[in-house]
C-alpha positions as CSV (number, residue, x, y, z in Angstrom):
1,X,0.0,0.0,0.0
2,X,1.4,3.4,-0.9
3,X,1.4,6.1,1.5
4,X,-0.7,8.9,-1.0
5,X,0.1,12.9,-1.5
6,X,-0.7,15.7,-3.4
7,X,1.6,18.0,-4.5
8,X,0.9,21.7,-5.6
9,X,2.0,25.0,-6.8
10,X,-0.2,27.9,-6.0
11,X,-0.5,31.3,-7.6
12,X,-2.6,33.9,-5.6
13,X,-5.2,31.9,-4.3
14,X,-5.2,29.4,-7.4
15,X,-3.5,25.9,-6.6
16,X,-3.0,23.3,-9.4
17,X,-2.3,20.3,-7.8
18,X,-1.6,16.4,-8.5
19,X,-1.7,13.1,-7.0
20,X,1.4,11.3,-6.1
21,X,0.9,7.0,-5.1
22,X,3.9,6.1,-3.6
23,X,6.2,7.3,-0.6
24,X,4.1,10.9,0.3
25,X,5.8,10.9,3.5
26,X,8.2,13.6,4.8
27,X,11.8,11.1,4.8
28,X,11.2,10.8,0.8
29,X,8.9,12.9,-1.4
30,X,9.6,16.1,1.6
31,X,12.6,15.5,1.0
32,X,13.1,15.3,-2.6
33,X,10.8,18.5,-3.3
34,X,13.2,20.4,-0.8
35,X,16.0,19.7,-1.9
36,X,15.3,19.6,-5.8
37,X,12.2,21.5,-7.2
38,X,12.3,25.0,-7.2
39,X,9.6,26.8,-8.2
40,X,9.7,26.9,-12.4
41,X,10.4,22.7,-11.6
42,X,7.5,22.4,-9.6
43,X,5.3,24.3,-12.3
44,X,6.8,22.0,-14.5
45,X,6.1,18.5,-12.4
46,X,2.2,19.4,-11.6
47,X,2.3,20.4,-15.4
48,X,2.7,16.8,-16.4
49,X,-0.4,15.5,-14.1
50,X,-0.8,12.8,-11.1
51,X,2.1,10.5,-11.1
52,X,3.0,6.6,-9.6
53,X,6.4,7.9,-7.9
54,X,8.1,10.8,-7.4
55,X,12.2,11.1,-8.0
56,X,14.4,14.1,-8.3
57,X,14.3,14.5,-12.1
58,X,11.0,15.2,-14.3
59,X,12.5,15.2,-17.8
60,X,14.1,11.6,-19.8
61,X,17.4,13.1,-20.9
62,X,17.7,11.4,-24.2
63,X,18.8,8.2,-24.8
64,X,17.6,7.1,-21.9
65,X,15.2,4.0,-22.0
66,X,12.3,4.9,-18.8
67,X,8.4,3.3,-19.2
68,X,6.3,3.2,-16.4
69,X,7.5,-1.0,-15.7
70,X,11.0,-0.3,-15.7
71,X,11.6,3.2,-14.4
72,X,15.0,4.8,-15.3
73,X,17.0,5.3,-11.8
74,X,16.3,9.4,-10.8
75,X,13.0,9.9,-13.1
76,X,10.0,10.4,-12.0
77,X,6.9,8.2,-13.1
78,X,3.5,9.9,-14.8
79,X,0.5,8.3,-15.4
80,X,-0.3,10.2,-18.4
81,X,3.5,9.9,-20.1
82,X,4.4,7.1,-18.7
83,X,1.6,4.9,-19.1
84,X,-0.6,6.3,-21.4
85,X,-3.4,7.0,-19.5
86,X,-5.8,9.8,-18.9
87,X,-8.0,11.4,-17.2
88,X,-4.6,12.5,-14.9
89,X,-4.2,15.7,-15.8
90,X,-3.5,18.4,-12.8
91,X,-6.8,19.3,-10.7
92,X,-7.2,23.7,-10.3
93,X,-8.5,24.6,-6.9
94,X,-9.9,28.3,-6.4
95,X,-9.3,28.5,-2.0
96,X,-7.4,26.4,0.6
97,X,-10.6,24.7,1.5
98,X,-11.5,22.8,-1.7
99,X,-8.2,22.1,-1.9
100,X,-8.4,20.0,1.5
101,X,-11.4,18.3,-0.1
102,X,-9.7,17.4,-2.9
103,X,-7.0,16.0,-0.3
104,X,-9.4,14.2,1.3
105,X,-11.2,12.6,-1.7
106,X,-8.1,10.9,-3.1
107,X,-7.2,9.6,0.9
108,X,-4.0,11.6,0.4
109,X,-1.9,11.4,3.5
110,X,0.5,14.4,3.3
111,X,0.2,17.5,0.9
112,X,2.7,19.7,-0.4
113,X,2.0,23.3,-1.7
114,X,5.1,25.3,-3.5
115,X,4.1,28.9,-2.7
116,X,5.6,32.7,-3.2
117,X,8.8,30.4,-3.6
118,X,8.9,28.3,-0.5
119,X,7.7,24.7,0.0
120,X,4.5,23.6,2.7
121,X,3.5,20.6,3.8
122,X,0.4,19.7,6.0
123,X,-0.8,16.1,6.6
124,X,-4.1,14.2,7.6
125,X,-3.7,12.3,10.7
126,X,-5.0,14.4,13.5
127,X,-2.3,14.4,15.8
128,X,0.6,16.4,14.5
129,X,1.3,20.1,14.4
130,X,1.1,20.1,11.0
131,X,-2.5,18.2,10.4
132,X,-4.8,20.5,8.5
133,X,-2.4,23.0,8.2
134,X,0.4,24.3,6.0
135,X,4.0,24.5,7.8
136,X,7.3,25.2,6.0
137,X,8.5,21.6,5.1
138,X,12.3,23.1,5.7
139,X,10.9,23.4,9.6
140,X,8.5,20.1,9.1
141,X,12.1,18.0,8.4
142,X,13.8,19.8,11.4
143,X,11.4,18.8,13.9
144,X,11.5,15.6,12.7
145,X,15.5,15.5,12.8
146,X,15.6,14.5,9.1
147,X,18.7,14.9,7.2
148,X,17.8,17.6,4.3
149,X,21.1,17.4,2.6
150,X,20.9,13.2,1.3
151,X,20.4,12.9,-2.1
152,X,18.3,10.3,-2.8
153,X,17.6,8.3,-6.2
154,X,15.7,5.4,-6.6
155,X,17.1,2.3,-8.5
């Protein structure tokens, strides 16, 4: 079972956001968002829809072989690129309250929201500072005594 996220870039009080399957939690997607999307890579990321995995790169540099069954080692997986389906495309949420609905409709367990240039996160279990809420992921990881500086790839 895949611990479920969202993961969104908001623009005034606009957020585009996307589903993420696998490995939501703080230790690994956090992690990866910190320390390798900026803002014009997170537009990017939501831009290509809900995805299977997240990993520090978006693009297949070329050459490189990556399908959604065997995943190149540092690329992210899409639905929608990487196995052809649809219906994945990035959701548009007008206020911070329909966005925590759409949270909660696709049983997302931590969400993510690049804004004004700084990551948040907030999750859904009820008993952490950060449920329902946004709190700078930077601090999120600190409280939690995770190292922000590991790079890590999957492969």
């Amino acid at each position: 079972m895949g611990t479920r996220g969202r993961i969104g870039v908001q623009h005034g009080d606009k957020c585009k956001s996307i589903y993420v399957h696998w490995d939501s939690y703080l230790d690994y997607v956090g992690r990866i968002l910190l320390n390798h999307y900026d803002s014009a890579k997170a537009n990017h990321l939501v831009a290509l829809g809900s995805l299977s995995s997240l990993d520090v790169n978006v693009e297949i540099p070329e050459g490189v072989e990556h399908t959604f069954d065997n995943p190149a080692k540092g690329i992210t997986s899409f639905y929608g690129r990487d196995r052809g389906e649809s219906g994945n495309e990035f959701a548009v949420d007008h206020d911070f309250e329909s966005f925590m609905k759409r949270v909660d409709d696709s049983s997302a367990e931590y969400y993510y929201i690049m804004k004004d240039g700084e990551w948040f996160v907030g999750d859904n279990y009820g008993s952490t500072p950060m449920s329902g809420r946004l709190v700078l992921l930077a601090e999120a990881l600190a409280d939690q005594d995770i190292d922000n500086n590991e790079v890590l790839i999957r492969g």
